[in-house]
N, C-alpha and C positions, 0 to 999 in steps of 0.2 A: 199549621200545614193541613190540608185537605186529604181525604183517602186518594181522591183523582190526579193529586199529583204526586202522591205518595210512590203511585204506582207508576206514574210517568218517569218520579225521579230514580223507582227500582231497574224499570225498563233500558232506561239510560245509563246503568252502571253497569248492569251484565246483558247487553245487545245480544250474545249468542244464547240468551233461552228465552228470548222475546219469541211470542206466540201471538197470533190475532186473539184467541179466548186464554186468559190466566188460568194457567194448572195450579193443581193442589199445593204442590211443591212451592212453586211460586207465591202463594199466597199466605202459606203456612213462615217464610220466611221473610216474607214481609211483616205481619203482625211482629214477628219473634224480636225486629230491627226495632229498637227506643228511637234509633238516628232516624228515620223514614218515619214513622208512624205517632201519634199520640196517642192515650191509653185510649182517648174515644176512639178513634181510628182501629185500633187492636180488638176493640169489642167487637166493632162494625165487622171487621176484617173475619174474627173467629164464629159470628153469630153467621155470615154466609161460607165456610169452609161444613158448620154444624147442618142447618138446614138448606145450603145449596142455594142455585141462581133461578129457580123457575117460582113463578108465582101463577096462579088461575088466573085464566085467559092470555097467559103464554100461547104463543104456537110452533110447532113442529113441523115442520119440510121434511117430508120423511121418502123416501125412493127406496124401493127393494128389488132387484133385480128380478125382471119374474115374475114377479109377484105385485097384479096392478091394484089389489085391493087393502095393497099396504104401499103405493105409492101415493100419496095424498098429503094435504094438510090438517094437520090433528091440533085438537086444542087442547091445554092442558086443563083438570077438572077442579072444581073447587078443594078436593081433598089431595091436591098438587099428583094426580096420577093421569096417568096417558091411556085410554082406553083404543087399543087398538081393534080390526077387526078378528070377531074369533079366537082373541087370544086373552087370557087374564090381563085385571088392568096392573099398567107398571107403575108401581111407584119411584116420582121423581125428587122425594124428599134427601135434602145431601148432594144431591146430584148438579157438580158446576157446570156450566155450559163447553168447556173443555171435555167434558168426562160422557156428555150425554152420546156420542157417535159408538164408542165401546161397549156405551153400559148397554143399548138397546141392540147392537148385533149376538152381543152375548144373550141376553132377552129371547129374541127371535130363533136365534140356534139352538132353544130347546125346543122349536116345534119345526123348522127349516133346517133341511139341510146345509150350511156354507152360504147360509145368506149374504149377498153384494148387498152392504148397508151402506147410506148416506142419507146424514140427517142434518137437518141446519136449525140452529132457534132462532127465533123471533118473539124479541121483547115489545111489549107495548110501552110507546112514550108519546108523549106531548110536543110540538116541535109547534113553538108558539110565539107571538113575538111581531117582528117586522117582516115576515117571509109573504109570500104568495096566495099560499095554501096551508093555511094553521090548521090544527087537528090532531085528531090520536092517529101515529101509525105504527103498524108491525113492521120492526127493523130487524133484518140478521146480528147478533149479539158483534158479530164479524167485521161487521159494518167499520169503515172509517167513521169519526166522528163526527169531520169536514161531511161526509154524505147525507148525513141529517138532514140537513137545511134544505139537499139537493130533492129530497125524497118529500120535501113539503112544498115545491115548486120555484125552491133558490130565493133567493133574498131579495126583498122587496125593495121598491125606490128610495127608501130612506131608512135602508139598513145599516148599522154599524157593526159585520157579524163579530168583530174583534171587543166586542161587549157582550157576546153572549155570555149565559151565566147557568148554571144546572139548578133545579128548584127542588126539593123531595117532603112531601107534606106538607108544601107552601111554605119551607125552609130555605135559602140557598146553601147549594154542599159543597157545589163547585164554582169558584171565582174566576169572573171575565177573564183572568191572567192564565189561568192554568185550562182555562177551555181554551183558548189560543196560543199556548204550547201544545196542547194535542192537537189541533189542525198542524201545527209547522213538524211535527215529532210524524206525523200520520199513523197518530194512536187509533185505538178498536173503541167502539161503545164498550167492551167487555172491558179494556185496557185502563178507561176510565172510569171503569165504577159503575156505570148506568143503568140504574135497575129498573123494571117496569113500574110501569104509573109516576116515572121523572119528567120535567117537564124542563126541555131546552129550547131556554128565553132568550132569543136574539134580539140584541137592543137596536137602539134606532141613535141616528147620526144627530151630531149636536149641532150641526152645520155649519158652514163654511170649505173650503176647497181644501184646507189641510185635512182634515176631519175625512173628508172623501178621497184624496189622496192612501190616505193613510189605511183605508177599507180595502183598495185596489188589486193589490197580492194577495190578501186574503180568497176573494171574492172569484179572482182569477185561478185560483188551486180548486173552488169548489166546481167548477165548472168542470174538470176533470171528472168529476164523481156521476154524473147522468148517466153514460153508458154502463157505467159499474150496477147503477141503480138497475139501469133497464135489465140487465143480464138477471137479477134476481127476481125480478117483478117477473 
C-alpha cells in the first residue's frame, strides 16, 4: 500500500474530518493505523509530522489586511524560514501546510495589532509527461490533484492521464491506480502526499479507441480545473 492512498483510504473512512490540507490529528492517526499504513509509510508519515511540509524554495501567498508590504509572495529560505518584511525570520521547521495560516497570524500579532491573515503554500513540483506544457510549477498544497495537469496546459494529444504515476527521487511512490482514485475521490496534492521537488508523470496512450475511450471521463473532469487554476494564478 502507498502513503497516497493510505490517506485516500483514511479520507474515505471518516469523510467528516476531511480537509483540502492534513492536520496534525489526521496524520498522527494515520501513522498510529498498522491497517492503512506500512511501517515505511509510518516513518514517512512521523518524519513529516517531525519536520513539517515546507522545503526551500517553497512559496508563500501571504495577504495582510492593511498591511501592503506583507501582502506579497515570499519564498521559503534555505534554512526552511520565511523572512518577512521588518519582522524576524519565522521559522517553518514542524510546521504542516494545515497549520501554516495560524502559526503566522500568531507570528505577525506580536508586532500587528489583530492582523486579517491569509496565507496559502505553494509547493514546487514537476508535472511532466504527455501534457502541453511540462515543467516545474508552484501549486497551492490545496490544489485538487486532477488540476496538475490543468496548470501544465492539460493533457496532450496522446495522453493516457489514467496512467499517471507520482515519481520522488526518481523513485515511483504513487501508482497509476491510486493517482486515479484521487482525480475520482477529488483529493488535494496535500491529501495525497505530494511533496515538493515530486514529479507528476502522465503517461501516454497505448492506442487504439478503447484506450481513448477509456481516457474520456478522466480528461473531461480536468477541464473543470482551469478556472480554479485561473482564480489562483
Amino acid at each position: 500500500m502507498l502513503l497516497g492512498s493510505a490517506l485516500l483510504a483514511q479520507t474515505t473512512a471518516a469523510p467528516d474530518v476531511r480537509s483540502a490540507e492534513a492536520t496534525r490529528a489526521e496524520l498522527e492517526r494515520l501513522a498510529a493505523d498498522r491497517e492503512l499504513t506500512t511501517p515505511t509509510e509510518a516513518e514517512m508519515l512521523r518524519d513529516r509530522l517531525k519536520n513539517g511540509d515546507f522545503q526551500p524554495g517553497d512559496r508563500v501567498v501571504l495577504r495582510v489586511q492593511d498591511e501592503p508590504t506583507l501582502t506579497d509572495t515570499f519564498t521559503v529560505r534555505t534554512d526552511r524560514t520565511l523572512l518577512l518584511p521588518n519582522l524576524p525570520a519565522i521559522s517553518l521547521q514542524g510546521v504542516l501546510h494545515s497549520e501554516l495560516q495560524d502559526m503566522l497570524t500568531k507570528k505577525i500579532a506580536q508586532y500587528i495589532k489583530n492582523p486579517d491573515v491569509q496565507a496559502t503554500s505553494l509547493i514546487r513540483v514537476a508535472v511532466l509527461g504527455t501534457v502541453n506544457k511540462p515543467g516545474f510549477y508552484h501549486l497551492p498544497a490545496e490544489m485538487l490533484a486532477s488540476e496538475a495537469v490543468m496548470a501544465a496546459g492539460g493533457p496532450g494529444g496522446n495522453s493516457d492521464v489514467s496512467k499517471t504515476t507520482v515519481r520522488r527521487n526518481g523513485a515511483e511512490v504513487i501508482d497509476r491506480k491510486h493517482v486515479a482514485d484521487a482525480y475520482a475521490r477529488g483529493a488535494t496534492l496535500d491529501e495525497l502526499n505530494i511533496h515538493s521537488g515530486d514529479e507528476i508523470l502522465v503517461g501516454e496512450k497505448s492506442g487504439g479507441a478503447k484506450a481513448t475511450l477509456a481516457t474520456v471521463g478522466i480528461i473531461s473532469g480536468l477541464l473543470f480545473g482551469i478556472a480554479a487554476i485561473g482564480r489562483v494564478f
